[in-house]
N, C-alpha and C positions, 0 to 999 in steps of 0.2 A: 667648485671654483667661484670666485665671486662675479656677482653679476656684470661688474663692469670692465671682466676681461673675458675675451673667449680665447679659446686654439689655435692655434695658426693653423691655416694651410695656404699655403702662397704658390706660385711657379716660379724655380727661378731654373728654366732649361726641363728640370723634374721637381714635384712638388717634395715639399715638406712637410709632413704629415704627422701627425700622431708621438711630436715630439713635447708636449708638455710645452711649449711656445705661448708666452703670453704678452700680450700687446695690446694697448692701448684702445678701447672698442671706436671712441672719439673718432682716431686718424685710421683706420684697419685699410677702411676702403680707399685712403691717397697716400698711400705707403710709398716711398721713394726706396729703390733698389737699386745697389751699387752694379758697374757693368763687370767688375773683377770676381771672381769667386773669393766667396763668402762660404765659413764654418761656423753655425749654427748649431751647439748644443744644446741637448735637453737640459728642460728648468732655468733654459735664462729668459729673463722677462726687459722688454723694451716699455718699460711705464710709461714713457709721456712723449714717444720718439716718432719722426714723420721719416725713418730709414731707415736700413738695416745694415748690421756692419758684423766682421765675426767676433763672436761672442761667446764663451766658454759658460761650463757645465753651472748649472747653479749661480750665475751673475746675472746681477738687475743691473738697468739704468735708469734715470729718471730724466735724462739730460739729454739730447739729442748731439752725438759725434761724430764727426765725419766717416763720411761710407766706406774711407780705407785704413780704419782704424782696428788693431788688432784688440782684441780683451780678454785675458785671460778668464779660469775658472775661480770661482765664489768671490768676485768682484762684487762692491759697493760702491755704488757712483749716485751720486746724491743730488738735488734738484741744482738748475743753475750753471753747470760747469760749460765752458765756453772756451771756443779754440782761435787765438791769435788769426789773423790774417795774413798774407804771403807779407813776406820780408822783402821792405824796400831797400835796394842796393843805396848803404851808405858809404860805398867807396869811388863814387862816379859824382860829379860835378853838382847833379842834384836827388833829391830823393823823390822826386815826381814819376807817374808812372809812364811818363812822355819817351823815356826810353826805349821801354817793355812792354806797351798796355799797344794794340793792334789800333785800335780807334785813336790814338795822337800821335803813333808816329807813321803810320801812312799819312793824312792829311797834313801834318806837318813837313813830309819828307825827309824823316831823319832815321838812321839806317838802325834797324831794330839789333837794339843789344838782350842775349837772351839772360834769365838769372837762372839759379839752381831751382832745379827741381825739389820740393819738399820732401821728405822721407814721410815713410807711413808712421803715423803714431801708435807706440807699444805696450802696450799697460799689463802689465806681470800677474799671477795668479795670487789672488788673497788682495786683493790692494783697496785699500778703504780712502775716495774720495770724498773732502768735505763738498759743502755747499756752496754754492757761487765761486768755484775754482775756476782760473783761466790758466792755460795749458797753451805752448807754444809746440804748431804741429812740429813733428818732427821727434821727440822728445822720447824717451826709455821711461820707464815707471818699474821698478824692479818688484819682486816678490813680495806680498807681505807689506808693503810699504802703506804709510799714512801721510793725505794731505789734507791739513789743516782747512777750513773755510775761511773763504775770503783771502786766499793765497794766488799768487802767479808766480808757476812753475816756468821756468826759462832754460833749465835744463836737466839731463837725467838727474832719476832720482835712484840712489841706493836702495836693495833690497834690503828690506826691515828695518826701513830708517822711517823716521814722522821728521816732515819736513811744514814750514808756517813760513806765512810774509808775503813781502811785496820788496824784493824776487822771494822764493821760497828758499829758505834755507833750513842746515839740517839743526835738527832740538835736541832727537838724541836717538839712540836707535832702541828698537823694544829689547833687543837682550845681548846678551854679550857673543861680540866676534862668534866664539866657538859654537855656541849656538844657532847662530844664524847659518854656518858653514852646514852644520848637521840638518837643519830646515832645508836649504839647498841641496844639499845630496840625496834627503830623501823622499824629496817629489812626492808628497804624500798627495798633493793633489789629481795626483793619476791613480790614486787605491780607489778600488770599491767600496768606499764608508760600510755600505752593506753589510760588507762581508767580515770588519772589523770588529772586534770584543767590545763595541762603544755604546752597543742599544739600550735601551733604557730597562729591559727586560732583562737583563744579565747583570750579574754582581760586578761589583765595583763601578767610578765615579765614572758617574753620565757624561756623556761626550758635550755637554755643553756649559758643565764644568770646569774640564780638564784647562788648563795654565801651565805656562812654563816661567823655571823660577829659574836661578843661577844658586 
């Protein structure tokens, strides 16, 4: 393992142990942990993160996300990506937090109006984040999906689509309807690669080859 990550072993209730957990050696000892339970699978590595969030099999981050952020498996999230701040009520007289924020309307004495709660943010299995992405919480990231750098995503994003911009919109999606249908049905991200004819030791094309064409 390279010198400048170790193991994890943390407590969160019961440790985690001996799952191939890699984390940044930098921040290991001022680790911020979410109070909600968190799934934490083997081979997902937190590069440059100061908390932890659930994380599926085989995905890195290099970008620190919110602690109630879901992530699916063999996620790519790339340096930089950053998440919107709560949503100021544009439909109330003004957008100040004087409303809603505890510290100006008690001294103020003005009767606290409450806003929506955020939804957790959901990012799909296979999903490749560019660089310097911003991301409004809240937001679905489907399967498969690609976002450009230097994008702000403002709302879901279709599985197996590549989305770019400011807001991000869709470019085009990597293959056609039916095949995305067949992708989605067959949750390949729940197989044992293992146990698959894909080794590099058995005849025919290496699994890091294989492509899908129309």
């Amino acid at each position: 393992m390279n010198k400048r990550k170790k193991r994890m072993t943390i407590s969160l209730n019961r440790k985690i142990s001996g799952l191939n957990i890699s984390i940044n050696r930098r921040i290991f000892d001022n680790i911020k942990l979410p109070l909600q339970k968190v799934e934490i699978e083997e081979y997902c590595n937190f590069g440059a993160s100061k908390g932890m969030w659930s994380m599926g099999y085989m995905s890195y981050s290099y970008s620190v996300l919110p602690l109630d952020t879901k992530v699916g498996r063999y996620c790519s999230l790339a340096h930089g990506i950053s998440f919107m701040g709560v949503q100021h009520p544009i439909e109330r007289f003004t957008t100040s937090p004087i409303t809603y924020e505890k510290s100006f309307y008690d001294d103020l004495g003005i009767d606290k109006v409450d806003i929506p709660d955020t939804d957790e943010t959901h990012i799909g299995h296979d999903v490749w984040i560019g660089q310097n992405v911003t991301v409004k919480k809240g937001v679905k990231i489907g399967n498969g999906a690609i976002v450009a750098c230097n994008s702000v995503v403002t709302k879901d994003v279709e599985p197996y689509s590549v989305v770019g911009g400011i807001p991000a919109r869709l470019i085009k999606y990597r293959f056609s309807k039916d095949r995305i249908e067949r992708l989605q049905k067959s949750l390949w991200w729940n197989y044992d690669l293992k146990r698959l004819n894909i080794t590099r030791n058995r005849s025919g094309p290496r699994f890091s080859d294989m492509t899908l064409s129309d």
